[in-house]
N, C-alpha and C positions, 0 to 999 in steps of 0.2 A: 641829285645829291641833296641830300637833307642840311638844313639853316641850325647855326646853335644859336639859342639864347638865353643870356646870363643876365638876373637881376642880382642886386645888392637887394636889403629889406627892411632898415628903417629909413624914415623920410624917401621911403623911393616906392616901395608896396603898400607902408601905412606911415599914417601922419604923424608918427613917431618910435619913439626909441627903445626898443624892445629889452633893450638890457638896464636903463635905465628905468625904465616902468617895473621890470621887474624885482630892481631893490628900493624902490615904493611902495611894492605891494609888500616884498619882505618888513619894509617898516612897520605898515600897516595891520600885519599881522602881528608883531611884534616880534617875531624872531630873530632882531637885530637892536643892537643900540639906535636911536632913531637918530640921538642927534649926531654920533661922529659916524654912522654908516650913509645918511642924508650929504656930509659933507665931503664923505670921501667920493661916496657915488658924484655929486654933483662938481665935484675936483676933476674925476676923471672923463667927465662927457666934455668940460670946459675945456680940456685937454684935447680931446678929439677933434671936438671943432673947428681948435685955432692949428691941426696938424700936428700936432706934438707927444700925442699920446704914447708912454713907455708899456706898447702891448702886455710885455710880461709882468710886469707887476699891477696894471690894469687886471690881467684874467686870475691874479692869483689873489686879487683883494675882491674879483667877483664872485670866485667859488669856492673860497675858504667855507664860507657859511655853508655851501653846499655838503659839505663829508658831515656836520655835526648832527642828519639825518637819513633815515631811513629811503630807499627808492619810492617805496609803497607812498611815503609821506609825502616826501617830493612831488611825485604824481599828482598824488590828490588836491595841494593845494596850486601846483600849475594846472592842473581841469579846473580851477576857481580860477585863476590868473585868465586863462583863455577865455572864460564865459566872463568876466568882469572887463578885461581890458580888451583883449587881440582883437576877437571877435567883431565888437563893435568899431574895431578901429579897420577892419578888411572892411574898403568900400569895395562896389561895384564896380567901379570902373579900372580898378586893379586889379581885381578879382577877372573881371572880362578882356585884359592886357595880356594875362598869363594864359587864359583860356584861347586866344585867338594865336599864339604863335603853337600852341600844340595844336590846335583843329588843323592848323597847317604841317603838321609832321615834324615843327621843328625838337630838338631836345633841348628841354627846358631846365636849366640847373639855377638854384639860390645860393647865391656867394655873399657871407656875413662875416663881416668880424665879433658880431654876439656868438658865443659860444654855444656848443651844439644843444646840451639842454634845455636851453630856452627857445632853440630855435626849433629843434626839428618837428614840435607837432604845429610850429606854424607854416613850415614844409610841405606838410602833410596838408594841411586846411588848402593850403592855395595849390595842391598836387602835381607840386614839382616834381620832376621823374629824380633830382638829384639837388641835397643839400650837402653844400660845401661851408662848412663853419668851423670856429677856433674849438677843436678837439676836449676834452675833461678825460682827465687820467683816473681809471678804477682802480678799485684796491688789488684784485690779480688781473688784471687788465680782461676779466670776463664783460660784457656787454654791459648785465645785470648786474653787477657786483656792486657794492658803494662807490662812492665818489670818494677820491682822498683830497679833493681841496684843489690840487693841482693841476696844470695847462699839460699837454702832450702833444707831441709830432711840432710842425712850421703852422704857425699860426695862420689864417686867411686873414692878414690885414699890408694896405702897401702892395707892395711887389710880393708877398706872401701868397697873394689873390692867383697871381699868374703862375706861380710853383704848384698851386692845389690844384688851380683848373686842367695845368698840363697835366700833373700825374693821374690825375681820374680821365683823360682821355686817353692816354698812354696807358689805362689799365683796360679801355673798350677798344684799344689795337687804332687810336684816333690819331689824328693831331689837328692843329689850325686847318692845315689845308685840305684836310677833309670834308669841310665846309664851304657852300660854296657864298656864307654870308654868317658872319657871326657879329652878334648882338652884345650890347651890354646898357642896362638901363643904372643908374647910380645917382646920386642927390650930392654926392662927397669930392672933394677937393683928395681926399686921402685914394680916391679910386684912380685918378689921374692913369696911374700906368697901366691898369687891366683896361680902360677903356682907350688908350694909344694902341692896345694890342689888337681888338678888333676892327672888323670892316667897318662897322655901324656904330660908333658909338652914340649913345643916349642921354643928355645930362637931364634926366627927370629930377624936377622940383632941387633944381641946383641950388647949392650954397654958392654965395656971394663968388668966393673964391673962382669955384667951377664953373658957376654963369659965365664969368668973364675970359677965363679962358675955353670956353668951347663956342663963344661968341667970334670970338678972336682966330680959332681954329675950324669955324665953319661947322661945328657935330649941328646937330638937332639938338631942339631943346624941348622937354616936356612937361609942361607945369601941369600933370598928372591931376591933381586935383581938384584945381582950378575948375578942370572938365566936368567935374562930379556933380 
């Protein structure tokens, strides 16, 4: 019987925060107010941090800016985002974390509260068989279509994590016990309950919060980086 394992992706696959980096670079390019999109980005990561963050008006002040361009556009300047920031932020020894639980057959899925656009060509880079992220509503709900600004479906954040993960194994005919070891690597106090769900859990490059209880509760602790 084949092993699951699930990472979270910022602070736990790279040394930072993907969603937050990426309305830096929107600063940076200018296609935002700098100073009240700087402060609202940095309101809501402060938010995250201390546990408190209000998901839905978090993704809806993430990807508002998003509909006021084209996909094509989009694209091209996340292929700049990836070669400027991701990139250089995938080390090795994260990159060889995800590579050694597939050489073992397990199924490897990315569970992010960054919303899919930013996520899935980081998905793709570190060739996860499955990313689970906070959804973007298109304008007729085509793939390709624009972005209307908007969040869709139950978000991956919180106990969110544990509704997406069941329903995409309940879509491959799965469940927990299908498993006969299921994984969860995570850096967040906010992941608390998907990693109470599995066999293993992992507190990689834990916040203060989580350090201390998976201290307390005996998990493994990975200071990921450290390693590198």
């Amino acid at each position: 019987m084949a092993n699951l394992a699930l990472f979270d992706l910022d602070h736990t696959l790279i040394p930072t925060d993907s969603d937050h980096e990426w309305g830096r670079f929107m600063v940076k390019l200018g296609l935002v107010d700098a100073e009240r999109f700087t402060e609202q980005n940095d309101y809501f990561y402060g938010q995250y941090k201390a546990g408190t963050l209000d998901i839905n008006a978090y993704l809806v002040a993430a990807l508002t800016p998003l509909a006021k361009h084209s996909r094509e556009q989009l694209k091209a300047w996340h292929d700049q985002y990836m070669h400027e920031v991701i990139k250089p932020a995938m080390l090795p020894v994260a990159i060889e974390l995800v590579r050694e639980h597939k050489a073992a057959g397990d199924l490897v899925c990315m569970v992010t509260a960054t919303n899919e656009f930013i996520t899935a060509p980081i998905g793709e880079a570190f060739g996860v068989d499955k990313l689970i992220a906070c959804e973007v509503e298109t304008v007729d709900g085509h793939p390709a279509s624009a972005f209307t600004g908007r969040p869709t479906g139950t978000p991956s954040f919180r106990e969110g994590k544990i509704t997406r993960v069941e329903a995409w194994l309940a879509s491959l005919g799965k469940t927990w016990s299908d498993f006969d070891r299921s994984y969860f690597y995570s850096d967040s106090h906010n992941d608390i309950p998907l990693l109470e769900k599995v066999t293993d859990p992992i507190a990689t490059n834990p916040d203060d919060t989580l350090r201390a209880h998976a201290q307390k509760a005996g998990w493994r602790i990975l200071d990921l980086f450290q390693a590198s």
